[in-house]
C-alpha positions as CSV (number, residue, x, y, z in Angstrom):
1,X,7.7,-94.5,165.1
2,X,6.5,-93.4,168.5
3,X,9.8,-92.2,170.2
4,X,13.3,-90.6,169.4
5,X,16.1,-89.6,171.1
6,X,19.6,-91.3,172.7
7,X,19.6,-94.5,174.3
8,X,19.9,-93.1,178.0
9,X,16.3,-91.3,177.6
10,X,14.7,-94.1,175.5
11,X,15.8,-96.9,177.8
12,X,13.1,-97.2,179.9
13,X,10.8,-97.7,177.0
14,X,12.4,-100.4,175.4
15,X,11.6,-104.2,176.4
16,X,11.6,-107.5,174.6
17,X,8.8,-106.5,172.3
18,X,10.3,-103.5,170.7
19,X,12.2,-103.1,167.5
20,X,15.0,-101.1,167.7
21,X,17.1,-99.3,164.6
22,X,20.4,-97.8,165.4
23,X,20.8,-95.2,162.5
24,X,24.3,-94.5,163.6
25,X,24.2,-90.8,163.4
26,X,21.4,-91.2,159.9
27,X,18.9,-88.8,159.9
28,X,15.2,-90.2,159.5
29,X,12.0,-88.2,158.3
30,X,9.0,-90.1,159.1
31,X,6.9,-90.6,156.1
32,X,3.5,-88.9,157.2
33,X,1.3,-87.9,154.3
34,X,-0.3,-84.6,155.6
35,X,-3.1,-83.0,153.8
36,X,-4.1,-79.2,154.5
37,X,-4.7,-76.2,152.6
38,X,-4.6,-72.5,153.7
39,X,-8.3,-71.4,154.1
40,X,-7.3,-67.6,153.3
41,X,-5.4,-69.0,149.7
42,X,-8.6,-71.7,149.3
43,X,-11.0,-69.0,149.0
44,X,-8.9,-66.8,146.8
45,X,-8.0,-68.9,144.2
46,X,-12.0,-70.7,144.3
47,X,-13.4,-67.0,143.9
48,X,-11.1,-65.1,141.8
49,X,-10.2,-67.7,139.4
């Protein structure tokens, strides 16, 4: 997924090569699988136990 948005905005970007998914008014949540702690929470549970 690189772009969202209404047709009028995205039109420019679109040619014969892209695939495009009308979600009729559907929500979508890209599945991105992010991986990050919180130094401050990290260091406190490592040293304290």
């Amino acid at each position: 997924m690189i772009l969202v948005g209404d047709d009028a905005g995205n039109r420019k970007y679109i040619d014969d090569k892209t695939d495009v998914i009308d979600l009729d008014g559907k929500y979508v949540v890209q599945g991105i699988i992010e991986s990050h702690n919180h130094v401050d929470a990290s260091a406190w549970i490592t040293y304290t136990g």
